[in-house]
C-alpha positions in Angstrom: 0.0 0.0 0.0 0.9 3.3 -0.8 2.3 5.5 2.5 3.6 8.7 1.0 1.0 11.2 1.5 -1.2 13.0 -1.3 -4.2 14.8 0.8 -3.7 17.8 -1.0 -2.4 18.3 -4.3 -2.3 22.3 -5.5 -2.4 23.2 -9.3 -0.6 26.5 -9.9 0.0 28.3 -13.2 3.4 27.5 -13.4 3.5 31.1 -15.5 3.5 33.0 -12.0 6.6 32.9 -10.5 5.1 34.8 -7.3 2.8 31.6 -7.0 6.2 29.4 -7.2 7.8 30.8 -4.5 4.9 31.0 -2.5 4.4 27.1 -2.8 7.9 26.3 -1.1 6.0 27.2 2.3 2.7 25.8 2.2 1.3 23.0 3.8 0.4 21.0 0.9 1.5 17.0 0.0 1.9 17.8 -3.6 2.7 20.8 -5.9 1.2 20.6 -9.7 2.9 23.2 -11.9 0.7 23.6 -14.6 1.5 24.3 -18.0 -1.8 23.3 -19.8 -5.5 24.6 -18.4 -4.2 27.6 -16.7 -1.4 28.7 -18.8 -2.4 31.7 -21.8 -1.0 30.4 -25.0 1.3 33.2 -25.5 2.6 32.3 -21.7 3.4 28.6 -22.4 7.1 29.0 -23.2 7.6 31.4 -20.1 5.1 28.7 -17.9 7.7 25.7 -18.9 11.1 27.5 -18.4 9.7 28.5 -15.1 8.7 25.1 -14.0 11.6 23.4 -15.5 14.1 25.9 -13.1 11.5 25.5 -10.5 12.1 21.9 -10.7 16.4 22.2 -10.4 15.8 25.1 -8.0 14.1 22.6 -5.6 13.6 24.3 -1.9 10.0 22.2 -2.2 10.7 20.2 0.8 8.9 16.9 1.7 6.1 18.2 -1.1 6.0 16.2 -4.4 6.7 18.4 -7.4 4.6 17.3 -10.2 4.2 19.5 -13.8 1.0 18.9 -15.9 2.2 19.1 -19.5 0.3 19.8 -22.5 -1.3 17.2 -24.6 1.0 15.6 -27.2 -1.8 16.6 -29.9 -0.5 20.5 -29.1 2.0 23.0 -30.4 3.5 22.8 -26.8 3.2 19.4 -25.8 6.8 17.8 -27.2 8.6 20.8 -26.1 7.2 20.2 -22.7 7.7 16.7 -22.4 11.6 17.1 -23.8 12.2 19.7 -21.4 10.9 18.0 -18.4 12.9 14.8 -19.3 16.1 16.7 -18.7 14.6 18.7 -15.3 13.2 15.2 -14.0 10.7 16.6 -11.4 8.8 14.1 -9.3 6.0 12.8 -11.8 4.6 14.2 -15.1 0.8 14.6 -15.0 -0.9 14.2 -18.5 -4.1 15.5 -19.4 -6.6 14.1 -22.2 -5.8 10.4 -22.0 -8.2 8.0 -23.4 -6.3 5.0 -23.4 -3.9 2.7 -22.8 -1.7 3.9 -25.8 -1.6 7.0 -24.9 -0.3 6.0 -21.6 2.3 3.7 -23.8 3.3 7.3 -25.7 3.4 9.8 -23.0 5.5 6.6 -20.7 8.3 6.9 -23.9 9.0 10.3 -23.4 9.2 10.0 -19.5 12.1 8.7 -18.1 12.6 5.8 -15.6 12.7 7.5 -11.9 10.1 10.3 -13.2 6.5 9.1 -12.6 3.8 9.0 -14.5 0.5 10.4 -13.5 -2.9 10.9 -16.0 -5.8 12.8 -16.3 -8.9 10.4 -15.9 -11.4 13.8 -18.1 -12.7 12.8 -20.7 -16.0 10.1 -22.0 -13.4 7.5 -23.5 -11.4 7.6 -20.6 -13.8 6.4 -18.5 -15.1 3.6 -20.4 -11.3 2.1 -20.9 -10.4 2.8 -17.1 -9.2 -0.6 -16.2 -6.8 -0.6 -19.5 -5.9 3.2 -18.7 -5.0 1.8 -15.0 -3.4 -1.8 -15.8 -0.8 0.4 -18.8 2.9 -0.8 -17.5 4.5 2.6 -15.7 1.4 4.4 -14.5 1.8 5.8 -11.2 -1.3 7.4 -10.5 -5.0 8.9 -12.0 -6.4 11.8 -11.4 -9.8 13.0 -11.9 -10.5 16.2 -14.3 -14.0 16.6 -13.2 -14.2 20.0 -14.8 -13.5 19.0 -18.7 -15.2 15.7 -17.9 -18.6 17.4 -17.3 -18.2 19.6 -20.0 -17.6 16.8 -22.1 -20.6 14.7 -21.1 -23.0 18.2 -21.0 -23.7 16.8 -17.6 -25.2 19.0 -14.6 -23.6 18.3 -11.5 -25.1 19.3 -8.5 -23.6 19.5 -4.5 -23.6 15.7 -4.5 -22.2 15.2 -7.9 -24.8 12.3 -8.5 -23.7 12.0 -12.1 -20.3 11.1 -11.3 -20.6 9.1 -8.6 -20.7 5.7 -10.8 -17.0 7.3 -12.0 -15.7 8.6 -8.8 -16.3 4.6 -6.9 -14.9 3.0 -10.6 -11.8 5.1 -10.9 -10.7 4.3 -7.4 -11.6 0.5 -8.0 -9.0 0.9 -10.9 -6.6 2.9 -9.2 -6.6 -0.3 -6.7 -7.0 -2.9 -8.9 -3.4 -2.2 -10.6 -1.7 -0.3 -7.3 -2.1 3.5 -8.2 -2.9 6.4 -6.6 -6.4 7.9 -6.8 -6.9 11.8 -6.8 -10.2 13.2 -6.8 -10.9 16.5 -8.8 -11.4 20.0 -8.1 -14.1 22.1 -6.3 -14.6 25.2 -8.0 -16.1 27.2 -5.1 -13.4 28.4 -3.7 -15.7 30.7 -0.5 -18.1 27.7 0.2 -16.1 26.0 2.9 -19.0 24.1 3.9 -19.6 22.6 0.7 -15.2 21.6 0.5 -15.7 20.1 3.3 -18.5 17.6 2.1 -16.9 17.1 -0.8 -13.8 16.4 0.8 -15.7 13.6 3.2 -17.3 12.3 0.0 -14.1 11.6 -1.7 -12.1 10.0 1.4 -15.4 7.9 1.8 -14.8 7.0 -2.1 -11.1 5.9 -1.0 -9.4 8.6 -2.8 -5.8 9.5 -1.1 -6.5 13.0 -1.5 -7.9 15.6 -3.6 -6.9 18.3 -6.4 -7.0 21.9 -5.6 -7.1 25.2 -6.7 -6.8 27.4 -4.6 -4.1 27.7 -1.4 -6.9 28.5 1.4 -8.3 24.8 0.4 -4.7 23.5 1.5 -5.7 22.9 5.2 -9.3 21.6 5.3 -8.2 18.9 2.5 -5.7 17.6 4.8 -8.0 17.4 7.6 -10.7 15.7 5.3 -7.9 12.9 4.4 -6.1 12.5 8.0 -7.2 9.8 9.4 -9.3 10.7 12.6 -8.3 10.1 16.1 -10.9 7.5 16.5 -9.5 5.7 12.5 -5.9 5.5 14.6 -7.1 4.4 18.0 -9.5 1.4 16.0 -6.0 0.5 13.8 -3.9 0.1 17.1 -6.4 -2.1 19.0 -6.5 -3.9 15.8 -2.6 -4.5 15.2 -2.5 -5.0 19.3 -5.1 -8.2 18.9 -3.2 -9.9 16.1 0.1 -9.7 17.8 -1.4 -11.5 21.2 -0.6 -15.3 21.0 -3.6 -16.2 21.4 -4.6 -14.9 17.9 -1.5 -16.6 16.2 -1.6 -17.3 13.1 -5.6 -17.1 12.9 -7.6 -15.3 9.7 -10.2 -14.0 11.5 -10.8 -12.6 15.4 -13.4 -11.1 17.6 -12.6 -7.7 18.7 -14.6 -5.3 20.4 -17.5 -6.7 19.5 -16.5 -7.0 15.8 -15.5 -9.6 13.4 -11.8 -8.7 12.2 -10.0 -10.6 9.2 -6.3 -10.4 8.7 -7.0 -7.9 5.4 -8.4 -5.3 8.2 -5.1 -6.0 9.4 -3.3 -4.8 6.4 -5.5 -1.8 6.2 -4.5 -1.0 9.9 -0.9 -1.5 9.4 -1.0 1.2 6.6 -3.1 3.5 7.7 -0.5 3.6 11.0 2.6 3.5 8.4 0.4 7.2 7.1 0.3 8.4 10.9 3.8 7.7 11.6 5.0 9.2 7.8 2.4 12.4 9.1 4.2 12.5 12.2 7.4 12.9 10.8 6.0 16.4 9.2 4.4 17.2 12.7 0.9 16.3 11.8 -1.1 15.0 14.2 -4.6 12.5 14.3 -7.4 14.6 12.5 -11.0 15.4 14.4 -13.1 14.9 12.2 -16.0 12.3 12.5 -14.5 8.8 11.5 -15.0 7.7 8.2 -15.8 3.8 9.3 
């Protein structure tokens, strides 16, 4: 399983330097310089220089440095990808892909030790998820909710019923084939209330985190996807009862009441691996209610 953490992943306009800087102090897992979505056309050039010396700069700390590049089908999508294979930032996110061959394309101009993360926006990518997810040297999907909706003309309301089918299948890909799973943005940057649900909603989906947009989104993500003092208490008396000799070497035990089998061990195990990886960066059990 997976321990590095990814609650929060900020996309910045990798065009504003200001923005740049500022992102070497906040409290986010993971940085996405973007030079597609957010990037004017006649800024692209600047965008890529800027991420690329971003990128051999460093000063990012523990936060994992990703650029999203544009597609290979546009005027700045080679240069981006050439650039980026000499600057080697943590993992190269790729938007538009509908396939497994495009993962096979965008894989051949990314070198070994760079991941590989892709855009899950668009109608044929998610009716070819499982091949999208099972391509050798994919490292993670992430949901474009955004172009996706605009794509399918759908109208999403404060419980995104349309996408819910997509949000539960993309994570049970992301699984099935040992990726990560980021959920998409929430455009309403002043509703906290409504982040917050949405936030809940995707950590009950099984996301590891969520995409942003905005920096004042940062903290309440990470409390969404911490796991809850109650999540961390439940995973220690869980550990604690398979380690008692009594227990050796059994599948399944009572505890507390409930019926425990040695995969709720597993889960326990990682979810404490998290903790102890959080604690490291002097994070501490979230409040919120627990999500089991």
């Amino acid at each position: 399983m997976i321990v590095r953490p990814r609650r929060s992943a900020l996309y910045l306009p990798a065009s504003n330097a200001r923005a740049i800087e500022k992102a070497r102090g906040l409290p986010c897992d993971v940085v996405i310089l973007d030079l597609e979505d957010s990037v004017a056309p006649d800024a692209k050039a600047t965008a890529r220089a800027r991420a690329v010396a971003a990128v051999h700069e460093g000063g990012f700390g523990t936060r994992e440095l990703v650029v999203r590049v544009n597609g290979l089908t546009t005027p700045w999508g080679a240069d981006d990808l050439a650039a980026l294979a000499a600057a080697m930032p943590d993992a190269v996110l790729v938007p538009k892909v509908d396939g497994a061959d495009d993962v096979a394309t965008y894989r051949a101009h990314v070198p070994d030790g760079t991941g590989l993360w892709a855009m899950v926006e668009t109608a044929r990518s998610v009716l070819r998820l499982d091949a999208i997810a099972s391509a050798p040297g994919l490292d993670a999907l992430v949901l474009g909710t955004n172009d996706l909706a605009k794509e399918m003309r759908a109208r999403v309301d404060d419980d995104r019923t349309v996408f819910l089918g997509v949000l539960a299948m993309a994570v049970a890909a992301a699984r099935a084939h040992g990726l990560v799973a980021l959920d998409g943005v929430y455009n309403a940057i002043d509703d906290a209330e409504g982040f917050a649900r949405e936030c809940a909603q995707g950590a009950m989906f099984g996301f590891e985190g969520k995409t942003l947009i905005h920096p004042t989104q940062i903290g309440a993500c990470n409390i969404g996807f911490s796991p809850s003092a109650i999540e961390v208490e439940w995973a220690r008396t869980v550990v604690a009862a398979f380690d008692m000799a009594d227990h050796a070497g059994k599948g399944a035990i009572r505890v507390e009441g409930r019926m425990v089998e040695r995969l709720h061990l597993e889960e326990a195990r990682a979810l404490l691996d998290l903790v102890a990886m959080l604690a490291t960066r002097g994070v501490r059990a979230a409040e919120p209610p627990s999500r089991n």
